[in-house]
Biopython code that builds the backbone (N, CA, C, O; Angstrom):
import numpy as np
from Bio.PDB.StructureBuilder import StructureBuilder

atoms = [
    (1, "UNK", "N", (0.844, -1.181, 0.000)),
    (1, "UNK", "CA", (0.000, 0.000, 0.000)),
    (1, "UNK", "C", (0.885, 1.239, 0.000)),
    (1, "UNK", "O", (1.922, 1.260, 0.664)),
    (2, "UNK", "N", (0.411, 2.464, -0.876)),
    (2, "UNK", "CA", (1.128, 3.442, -0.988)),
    (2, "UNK", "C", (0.688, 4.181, 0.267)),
    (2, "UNK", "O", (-0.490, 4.232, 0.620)),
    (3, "UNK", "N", (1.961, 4.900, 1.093)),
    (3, "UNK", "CA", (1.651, 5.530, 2.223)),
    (3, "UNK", "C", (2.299, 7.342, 1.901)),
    (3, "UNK", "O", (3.317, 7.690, 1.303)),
    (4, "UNK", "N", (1.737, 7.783, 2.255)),
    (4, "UNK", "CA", (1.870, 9.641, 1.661)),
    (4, "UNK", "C", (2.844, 10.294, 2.682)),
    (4, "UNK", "O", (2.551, 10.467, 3.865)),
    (5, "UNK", "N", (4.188, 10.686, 2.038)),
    (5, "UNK", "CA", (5.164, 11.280, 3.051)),
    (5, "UNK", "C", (4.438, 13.029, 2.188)),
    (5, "UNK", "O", (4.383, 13.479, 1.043)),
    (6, "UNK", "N", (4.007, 13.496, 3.604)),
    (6, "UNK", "CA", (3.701, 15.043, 3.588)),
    (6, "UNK", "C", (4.752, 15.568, 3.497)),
    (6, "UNK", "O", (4.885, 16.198, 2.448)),
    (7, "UNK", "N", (6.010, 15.591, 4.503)),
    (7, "UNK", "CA", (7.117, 15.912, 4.152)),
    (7, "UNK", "C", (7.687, 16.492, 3.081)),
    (7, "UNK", "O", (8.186, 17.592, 2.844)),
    (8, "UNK", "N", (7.445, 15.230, 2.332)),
    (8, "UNK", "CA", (8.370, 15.191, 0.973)),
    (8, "UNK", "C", (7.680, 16.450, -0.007)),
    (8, "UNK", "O", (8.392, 17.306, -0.531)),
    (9, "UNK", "N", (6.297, 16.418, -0.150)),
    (9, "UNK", "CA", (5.187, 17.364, -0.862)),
    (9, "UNK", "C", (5.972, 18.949, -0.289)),
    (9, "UNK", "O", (6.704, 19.655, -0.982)),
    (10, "UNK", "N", (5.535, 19.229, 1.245)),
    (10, "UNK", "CA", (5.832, 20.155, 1.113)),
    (10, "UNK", "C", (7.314, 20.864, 0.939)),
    (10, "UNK", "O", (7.580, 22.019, 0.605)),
    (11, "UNK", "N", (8.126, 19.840, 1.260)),
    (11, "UNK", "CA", (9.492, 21.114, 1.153)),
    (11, "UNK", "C", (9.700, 20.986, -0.220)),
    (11, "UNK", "O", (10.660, 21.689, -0.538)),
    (12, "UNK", "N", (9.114, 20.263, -1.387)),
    (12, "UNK", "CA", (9.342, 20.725, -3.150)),
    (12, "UNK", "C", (8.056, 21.584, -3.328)),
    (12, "UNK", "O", (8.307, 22.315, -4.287)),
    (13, "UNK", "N", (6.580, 21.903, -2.795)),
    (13, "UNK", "CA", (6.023, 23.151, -3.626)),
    (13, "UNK", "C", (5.915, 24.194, -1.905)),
    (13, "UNK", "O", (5.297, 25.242, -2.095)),
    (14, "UNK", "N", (6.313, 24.053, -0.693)),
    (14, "UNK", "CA", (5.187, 24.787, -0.029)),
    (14, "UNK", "C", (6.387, 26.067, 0.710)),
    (14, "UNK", "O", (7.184, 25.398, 1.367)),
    (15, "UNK", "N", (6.651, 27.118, 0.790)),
    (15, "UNK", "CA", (7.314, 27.677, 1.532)),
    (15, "UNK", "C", (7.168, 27.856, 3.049)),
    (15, "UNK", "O", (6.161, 27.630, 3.721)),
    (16, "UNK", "N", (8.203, 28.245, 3.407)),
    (16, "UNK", "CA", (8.747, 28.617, 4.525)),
    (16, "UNK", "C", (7.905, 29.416, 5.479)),
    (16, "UNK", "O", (6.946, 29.973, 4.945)),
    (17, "UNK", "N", (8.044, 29.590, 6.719)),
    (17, "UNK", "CA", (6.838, 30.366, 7.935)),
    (17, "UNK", "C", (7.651, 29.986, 9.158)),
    (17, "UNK", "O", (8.655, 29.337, 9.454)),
    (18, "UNK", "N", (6.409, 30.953, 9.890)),
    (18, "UNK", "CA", (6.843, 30.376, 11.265)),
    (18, "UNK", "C", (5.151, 30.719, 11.515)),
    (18, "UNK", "O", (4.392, 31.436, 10.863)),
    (19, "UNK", "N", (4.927, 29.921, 12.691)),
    (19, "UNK", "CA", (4.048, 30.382, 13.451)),
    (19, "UNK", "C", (4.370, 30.772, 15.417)),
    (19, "UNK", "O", (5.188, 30.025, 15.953)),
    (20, "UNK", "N", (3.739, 31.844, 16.281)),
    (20, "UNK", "CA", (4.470, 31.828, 17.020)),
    (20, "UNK", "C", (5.759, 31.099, 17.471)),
    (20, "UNK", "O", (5.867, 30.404, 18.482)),
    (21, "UNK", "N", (6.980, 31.443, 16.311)),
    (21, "UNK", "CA", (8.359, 30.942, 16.738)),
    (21, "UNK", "C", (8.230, 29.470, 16.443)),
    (21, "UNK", "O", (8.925, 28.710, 17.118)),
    (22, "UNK", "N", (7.551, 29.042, 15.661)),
    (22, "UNK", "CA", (7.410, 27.437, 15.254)),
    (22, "UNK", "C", (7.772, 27.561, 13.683)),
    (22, "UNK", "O", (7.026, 28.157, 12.906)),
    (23, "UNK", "N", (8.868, 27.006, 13.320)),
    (23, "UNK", "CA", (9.413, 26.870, 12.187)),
    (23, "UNK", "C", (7.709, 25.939, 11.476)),
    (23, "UNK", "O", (6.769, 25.527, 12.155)),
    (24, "UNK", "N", (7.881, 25.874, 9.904)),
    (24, "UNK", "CA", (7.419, 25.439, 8.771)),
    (24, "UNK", "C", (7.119, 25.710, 7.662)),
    (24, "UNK", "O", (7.752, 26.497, 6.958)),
    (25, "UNK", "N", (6.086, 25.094, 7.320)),
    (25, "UNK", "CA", (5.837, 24.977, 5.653)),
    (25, "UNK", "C", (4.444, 25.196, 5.130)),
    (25, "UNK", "O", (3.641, 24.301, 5.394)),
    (26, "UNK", "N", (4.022, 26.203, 4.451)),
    (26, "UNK", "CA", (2.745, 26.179, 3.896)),
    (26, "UNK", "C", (2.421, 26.370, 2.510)),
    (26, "UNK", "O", (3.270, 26.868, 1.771)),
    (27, "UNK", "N", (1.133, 25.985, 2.004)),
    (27, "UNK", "CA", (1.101, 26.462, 0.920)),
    (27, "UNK", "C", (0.203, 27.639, 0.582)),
    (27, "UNK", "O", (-1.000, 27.571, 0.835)),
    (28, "UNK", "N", (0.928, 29.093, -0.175)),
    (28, "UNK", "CA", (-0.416, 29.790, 0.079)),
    (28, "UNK", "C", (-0.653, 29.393, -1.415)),
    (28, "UNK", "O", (0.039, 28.851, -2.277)),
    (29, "UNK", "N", (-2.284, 30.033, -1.341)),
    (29, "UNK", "CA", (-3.379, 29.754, -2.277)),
    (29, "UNK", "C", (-3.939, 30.985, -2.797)),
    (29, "UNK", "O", (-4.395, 31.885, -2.091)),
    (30, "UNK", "N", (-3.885, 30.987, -4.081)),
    (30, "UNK", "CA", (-4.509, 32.722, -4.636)),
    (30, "UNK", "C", (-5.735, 32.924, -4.138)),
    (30, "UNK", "O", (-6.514, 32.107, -3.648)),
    (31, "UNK", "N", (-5.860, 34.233, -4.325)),
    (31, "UNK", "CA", (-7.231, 34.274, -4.024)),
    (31, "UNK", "C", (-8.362, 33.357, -4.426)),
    (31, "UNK", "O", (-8.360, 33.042, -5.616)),
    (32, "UNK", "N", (-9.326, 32.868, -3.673)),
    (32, "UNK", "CA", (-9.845, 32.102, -4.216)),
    (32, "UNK", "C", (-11.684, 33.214, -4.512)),
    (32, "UNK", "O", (-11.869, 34.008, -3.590)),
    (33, "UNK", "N", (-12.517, 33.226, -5.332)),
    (33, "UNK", "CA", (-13.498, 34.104, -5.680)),
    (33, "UNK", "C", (-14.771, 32.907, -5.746)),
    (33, "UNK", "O", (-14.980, 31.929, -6.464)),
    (34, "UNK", "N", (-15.553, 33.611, -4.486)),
    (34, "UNK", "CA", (-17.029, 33.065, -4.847)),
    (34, "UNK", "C", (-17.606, 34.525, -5.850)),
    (34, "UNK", "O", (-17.366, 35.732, -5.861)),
    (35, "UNK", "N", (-18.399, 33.658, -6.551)),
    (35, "UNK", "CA", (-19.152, 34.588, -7.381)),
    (35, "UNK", "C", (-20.818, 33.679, -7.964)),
    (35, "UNK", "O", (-21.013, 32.712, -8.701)),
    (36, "UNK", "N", (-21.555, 34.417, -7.337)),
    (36, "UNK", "CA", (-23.298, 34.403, -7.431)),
    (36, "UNK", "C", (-23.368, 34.817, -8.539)),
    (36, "UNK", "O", (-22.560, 35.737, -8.662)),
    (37, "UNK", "N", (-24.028, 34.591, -9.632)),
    (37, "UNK", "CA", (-24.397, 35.233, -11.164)),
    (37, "UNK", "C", (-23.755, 36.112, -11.502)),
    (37, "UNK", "O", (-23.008, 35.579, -12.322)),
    (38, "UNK", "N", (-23.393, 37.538, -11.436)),
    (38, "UNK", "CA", (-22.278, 38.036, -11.732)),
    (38, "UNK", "C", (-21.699, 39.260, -10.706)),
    (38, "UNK", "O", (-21.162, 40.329, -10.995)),
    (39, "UNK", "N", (-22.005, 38.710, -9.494)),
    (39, "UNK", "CA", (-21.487, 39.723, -8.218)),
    (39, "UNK", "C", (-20.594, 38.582, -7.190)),
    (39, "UNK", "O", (-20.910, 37.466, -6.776)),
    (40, "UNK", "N", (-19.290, 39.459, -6.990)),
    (40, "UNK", "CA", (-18.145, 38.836, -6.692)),
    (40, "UNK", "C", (-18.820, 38.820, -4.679)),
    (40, "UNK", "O", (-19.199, 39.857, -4.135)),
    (41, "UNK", "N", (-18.803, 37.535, -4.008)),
    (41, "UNK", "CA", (-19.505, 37.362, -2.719)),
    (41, "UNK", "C", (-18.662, 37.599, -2.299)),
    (41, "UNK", "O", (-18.635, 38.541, -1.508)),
    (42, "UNK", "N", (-17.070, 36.589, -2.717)),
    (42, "UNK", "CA", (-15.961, 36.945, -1.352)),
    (42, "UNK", "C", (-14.482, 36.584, -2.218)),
    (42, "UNK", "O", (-14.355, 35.698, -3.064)),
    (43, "UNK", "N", (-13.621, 37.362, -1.830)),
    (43, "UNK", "CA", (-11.898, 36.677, -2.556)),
    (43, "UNK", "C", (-11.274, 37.000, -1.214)),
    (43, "UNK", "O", (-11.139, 38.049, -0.584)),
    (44, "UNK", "N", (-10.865, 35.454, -0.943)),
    (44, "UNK", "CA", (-9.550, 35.475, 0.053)),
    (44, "UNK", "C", (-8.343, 34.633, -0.321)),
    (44, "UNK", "O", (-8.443, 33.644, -1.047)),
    (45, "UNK", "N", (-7.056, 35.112, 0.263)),
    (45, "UNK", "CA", (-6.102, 33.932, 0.593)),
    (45, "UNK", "C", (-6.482, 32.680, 0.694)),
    (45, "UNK", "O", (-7.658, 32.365, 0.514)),
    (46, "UNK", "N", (-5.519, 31.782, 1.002)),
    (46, "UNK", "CA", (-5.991, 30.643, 2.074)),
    (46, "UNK", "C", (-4.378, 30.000, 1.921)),
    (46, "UNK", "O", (-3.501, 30.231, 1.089)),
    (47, "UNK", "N", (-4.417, 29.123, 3.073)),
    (47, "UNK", "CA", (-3.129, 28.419, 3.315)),
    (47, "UNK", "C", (-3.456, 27.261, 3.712)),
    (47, "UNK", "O", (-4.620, 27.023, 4.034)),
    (48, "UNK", "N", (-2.306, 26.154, 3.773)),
    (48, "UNK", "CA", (-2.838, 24.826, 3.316)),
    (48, "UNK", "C", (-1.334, 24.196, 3.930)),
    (48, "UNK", "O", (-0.264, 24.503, 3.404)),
    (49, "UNK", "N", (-1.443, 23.122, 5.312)),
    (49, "UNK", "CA", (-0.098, 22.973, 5.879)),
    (49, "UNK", "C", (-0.975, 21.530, 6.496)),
    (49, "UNK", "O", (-2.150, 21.166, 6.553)),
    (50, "UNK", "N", (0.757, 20.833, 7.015)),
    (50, "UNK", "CA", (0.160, 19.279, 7.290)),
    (50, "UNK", "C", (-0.136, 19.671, 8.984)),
    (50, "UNK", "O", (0.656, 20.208, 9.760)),
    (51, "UNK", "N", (-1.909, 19.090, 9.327)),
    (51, "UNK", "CA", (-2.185, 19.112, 10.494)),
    (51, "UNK", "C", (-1.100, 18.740, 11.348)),
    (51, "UNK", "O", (-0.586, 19.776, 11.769)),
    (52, "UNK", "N", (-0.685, 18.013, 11.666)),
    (52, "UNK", "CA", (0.890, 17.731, 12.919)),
    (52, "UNK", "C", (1.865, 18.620, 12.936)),
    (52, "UNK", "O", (2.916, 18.315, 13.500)),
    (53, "UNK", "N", (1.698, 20.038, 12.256)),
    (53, "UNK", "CA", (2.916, 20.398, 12.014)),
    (53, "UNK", "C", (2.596, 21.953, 12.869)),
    (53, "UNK", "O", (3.629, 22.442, 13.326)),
    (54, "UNK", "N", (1.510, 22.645, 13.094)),
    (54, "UNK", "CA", (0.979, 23.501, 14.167)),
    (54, "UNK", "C", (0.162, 23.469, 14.674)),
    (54, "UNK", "O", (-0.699, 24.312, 14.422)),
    (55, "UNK", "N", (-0.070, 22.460, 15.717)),
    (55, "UNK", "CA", (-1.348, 22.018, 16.462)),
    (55, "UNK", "C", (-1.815, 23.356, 17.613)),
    (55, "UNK", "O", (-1.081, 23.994, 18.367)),
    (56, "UNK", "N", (-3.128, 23.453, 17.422)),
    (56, "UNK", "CA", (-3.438, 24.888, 18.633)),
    (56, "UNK", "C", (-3.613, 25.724, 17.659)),
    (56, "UNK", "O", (-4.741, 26.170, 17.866)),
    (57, "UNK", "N", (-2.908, 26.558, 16.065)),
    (57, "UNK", "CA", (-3.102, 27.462, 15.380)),
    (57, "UNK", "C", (-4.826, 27.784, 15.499)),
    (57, "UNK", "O", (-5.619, 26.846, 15.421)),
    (58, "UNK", "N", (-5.303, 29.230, 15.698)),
    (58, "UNK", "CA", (-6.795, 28.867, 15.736)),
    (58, "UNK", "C", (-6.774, 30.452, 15.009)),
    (58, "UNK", "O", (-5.831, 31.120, 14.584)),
    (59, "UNK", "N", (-8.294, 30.731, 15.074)),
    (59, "UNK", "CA", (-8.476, 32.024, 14.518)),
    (59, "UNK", "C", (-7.962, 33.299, 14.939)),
    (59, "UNK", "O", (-8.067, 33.617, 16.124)),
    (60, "UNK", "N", (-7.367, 34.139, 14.028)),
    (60, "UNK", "CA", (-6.266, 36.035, 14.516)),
    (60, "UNK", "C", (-5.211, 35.525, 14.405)),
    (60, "UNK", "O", (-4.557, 36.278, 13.684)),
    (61, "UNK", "N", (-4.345, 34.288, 14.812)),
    (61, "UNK", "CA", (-3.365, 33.879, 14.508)),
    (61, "UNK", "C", (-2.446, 34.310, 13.382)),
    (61, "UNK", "O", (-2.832, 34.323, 12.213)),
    (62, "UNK", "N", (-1.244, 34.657, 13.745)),
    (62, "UNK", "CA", (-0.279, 35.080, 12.370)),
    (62, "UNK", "C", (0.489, 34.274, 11.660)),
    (62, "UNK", "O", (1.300, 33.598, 12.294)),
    (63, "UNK", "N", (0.449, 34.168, 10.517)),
    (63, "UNK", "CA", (1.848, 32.773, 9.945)),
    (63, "UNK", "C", (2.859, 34.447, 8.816)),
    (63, "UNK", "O", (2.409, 35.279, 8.029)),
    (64, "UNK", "N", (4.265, 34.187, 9.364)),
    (64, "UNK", "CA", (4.948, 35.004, 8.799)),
    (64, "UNK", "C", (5.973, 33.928, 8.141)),
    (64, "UNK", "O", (6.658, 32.999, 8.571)),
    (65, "UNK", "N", (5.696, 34.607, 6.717)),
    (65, "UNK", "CA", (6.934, 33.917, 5.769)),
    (65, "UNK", "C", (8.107, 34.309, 5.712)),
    (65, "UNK", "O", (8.475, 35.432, 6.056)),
    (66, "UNK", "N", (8.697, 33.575, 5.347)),
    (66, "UNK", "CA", (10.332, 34.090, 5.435)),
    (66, "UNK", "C", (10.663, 34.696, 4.734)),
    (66, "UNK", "O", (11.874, 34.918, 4.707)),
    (67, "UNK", "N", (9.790, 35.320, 3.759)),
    (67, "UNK", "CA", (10.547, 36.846, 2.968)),
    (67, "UNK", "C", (9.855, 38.150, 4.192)),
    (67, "UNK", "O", (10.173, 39.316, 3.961)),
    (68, "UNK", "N", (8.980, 37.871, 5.378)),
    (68, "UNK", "CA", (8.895, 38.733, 5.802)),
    (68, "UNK", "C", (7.274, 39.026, 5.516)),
    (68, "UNK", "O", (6.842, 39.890, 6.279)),
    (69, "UNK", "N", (6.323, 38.518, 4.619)),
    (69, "UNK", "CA", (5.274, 38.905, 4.674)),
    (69, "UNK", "C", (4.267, 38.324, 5.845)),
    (69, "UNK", "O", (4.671, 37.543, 6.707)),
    (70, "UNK", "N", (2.821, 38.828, 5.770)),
    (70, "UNK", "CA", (2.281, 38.385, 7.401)),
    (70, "UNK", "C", (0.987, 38.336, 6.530)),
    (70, "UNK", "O", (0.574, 39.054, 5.620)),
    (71, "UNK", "N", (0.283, 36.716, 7.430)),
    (71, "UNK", "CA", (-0.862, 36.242, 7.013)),
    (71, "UNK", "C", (-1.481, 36.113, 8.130)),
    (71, "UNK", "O", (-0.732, 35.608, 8.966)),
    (72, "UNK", "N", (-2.953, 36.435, 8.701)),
    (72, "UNK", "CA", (-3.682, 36.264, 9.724)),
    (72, "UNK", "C", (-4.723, 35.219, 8.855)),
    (72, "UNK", "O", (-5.018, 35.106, 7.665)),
    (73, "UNK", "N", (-5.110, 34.523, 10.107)),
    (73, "UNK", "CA", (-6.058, 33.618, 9.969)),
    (73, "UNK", "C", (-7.251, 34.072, 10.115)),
    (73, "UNK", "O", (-7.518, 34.199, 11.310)),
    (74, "UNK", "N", (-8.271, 34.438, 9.273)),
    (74, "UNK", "CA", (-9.626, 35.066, 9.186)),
    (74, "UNK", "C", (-10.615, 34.150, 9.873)),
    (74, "UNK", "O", (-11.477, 34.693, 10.564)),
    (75, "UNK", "N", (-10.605, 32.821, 9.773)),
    (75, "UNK", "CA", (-11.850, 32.060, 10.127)),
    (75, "UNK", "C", (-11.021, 30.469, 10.869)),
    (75, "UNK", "O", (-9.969, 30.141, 10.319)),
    (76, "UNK", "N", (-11.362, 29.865, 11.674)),
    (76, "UNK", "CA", (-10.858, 28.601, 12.616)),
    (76, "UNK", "C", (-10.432, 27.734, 11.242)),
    (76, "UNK", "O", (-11.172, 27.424, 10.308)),
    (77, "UNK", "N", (-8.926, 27.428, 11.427)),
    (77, "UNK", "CA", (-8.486, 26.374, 10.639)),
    (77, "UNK", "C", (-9.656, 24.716, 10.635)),
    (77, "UNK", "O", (-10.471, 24.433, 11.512)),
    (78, "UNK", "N", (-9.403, 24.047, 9.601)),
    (78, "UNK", "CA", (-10.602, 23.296, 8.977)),
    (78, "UNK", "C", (-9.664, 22.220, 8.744)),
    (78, "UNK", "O", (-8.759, 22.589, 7.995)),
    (79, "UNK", "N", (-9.553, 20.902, 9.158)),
    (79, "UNK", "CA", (-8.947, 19.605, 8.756)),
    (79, "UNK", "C", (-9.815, 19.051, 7.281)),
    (79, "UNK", "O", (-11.027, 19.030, 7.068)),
    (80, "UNK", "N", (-8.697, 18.640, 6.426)),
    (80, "UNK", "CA", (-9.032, 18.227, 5.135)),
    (80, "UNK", "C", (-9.431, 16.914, 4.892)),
    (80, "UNK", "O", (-9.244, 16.361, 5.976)),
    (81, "UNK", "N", (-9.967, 15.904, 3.938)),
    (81, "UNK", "CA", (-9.936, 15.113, 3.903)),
    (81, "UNK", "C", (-10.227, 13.988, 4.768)),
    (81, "UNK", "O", (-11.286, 13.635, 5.288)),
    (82, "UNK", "N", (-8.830, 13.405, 4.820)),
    (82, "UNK", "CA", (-8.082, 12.565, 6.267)),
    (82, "UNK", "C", (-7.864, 13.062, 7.116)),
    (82, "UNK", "O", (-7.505, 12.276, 7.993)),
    (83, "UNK", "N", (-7.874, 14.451, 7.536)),
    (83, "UNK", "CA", (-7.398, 14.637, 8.494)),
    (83, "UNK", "C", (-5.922, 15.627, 8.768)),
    (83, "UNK", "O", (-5.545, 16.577, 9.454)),
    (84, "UNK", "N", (-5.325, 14.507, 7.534)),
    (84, "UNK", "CA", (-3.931, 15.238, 7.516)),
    (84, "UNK", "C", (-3.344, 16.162, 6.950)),
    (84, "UNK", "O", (-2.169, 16.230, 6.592)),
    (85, "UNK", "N", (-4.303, 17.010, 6.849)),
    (85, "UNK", "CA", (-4.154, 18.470, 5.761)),
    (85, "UNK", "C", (-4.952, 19.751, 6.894)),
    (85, "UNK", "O", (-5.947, 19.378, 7.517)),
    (86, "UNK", "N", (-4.566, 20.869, 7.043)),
    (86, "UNK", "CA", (-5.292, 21.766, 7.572)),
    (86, "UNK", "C", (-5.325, 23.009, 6.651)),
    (86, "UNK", "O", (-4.353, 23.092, 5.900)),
    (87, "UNK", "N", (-6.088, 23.821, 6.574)),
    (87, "UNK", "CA", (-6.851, 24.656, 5.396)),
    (87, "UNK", "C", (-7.318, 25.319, 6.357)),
    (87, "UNK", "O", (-7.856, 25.000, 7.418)),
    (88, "UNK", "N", (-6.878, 26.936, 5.548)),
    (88, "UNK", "CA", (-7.816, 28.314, 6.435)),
    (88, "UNK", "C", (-7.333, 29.296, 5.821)),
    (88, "UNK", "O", (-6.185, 29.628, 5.523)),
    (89, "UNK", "N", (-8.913, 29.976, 5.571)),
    (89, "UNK", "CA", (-8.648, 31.512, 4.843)),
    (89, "UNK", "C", (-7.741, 32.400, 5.443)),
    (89, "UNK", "O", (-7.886, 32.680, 6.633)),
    (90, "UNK", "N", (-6.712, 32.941, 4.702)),
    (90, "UNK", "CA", (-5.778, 34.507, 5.587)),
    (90, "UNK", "C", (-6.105, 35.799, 4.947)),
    (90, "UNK", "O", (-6.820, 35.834, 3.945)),
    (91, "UNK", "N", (-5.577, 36.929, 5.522)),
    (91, "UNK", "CA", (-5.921, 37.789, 5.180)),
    (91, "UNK", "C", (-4.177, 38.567, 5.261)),
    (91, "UNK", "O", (-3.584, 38.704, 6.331)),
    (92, "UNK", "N", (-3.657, 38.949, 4.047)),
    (92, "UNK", "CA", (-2.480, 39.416, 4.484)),
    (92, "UNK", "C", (-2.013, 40.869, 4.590)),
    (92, "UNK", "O", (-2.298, 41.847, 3.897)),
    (93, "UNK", "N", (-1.208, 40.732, 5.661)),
    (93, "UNK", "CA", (-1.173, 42.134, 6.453)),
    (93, "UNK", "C", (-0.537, 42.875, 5.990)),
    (93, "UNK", "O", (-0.421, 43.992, 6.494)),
]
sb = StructureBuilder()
sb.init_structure("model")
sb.init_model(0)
sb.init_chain("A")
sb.init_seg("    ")
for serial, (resi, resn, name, xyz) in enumerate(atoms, 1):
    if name == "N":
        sb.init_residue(resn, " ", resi, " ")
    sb.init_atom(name, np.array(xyz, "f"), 0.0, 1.0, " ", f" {name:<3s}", serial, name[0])
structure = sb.get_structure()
């Protein structure tokens, strides 16, 4: 059975962060656009990191990348799938 090293995924597409002083890896995500018939509802960020890797992250929370930019967490991080993925809109500062 094929078993999924997260690991490996993120250090070839996901950059660099920290969260309070906790080294890692995320992926950000373009804006993503709901749109109702032809009025734009909502465009946010979002970021996308392996659940085990900042357990506790919750909503206001900051993830700063290592070029220095700053992402707050708009709404309570959301487990993916399995489990082993966590997903949450940011808003960057």
């Amino acid at each position: 059975m094929f078993e999924e090293d997260m690991d490996v995924f993120f250090s070839d597409f996901a950059e660099e962060a920290t969260w309070e002083k906790s080294p890692g890896r995320f992926l950000l995500r373009s804006p993503q656009e709901l749109v109702f018939g032809e009025q734009l509802v909502a465009s946010s960020w979002s970021g996308l990191w392996p659940t085990s890797q900042w357990q506790g992250i919750r909503q206001g929370d900051v993830l700063t990348a290592a070029d220095g930019r700053r992402w707050r967490l708009t709404e309570h991080p959301r487990r993916m799938n399995d489990g082993a993925l966590t997903w949450a809109p940011l808003k960057q500062l």
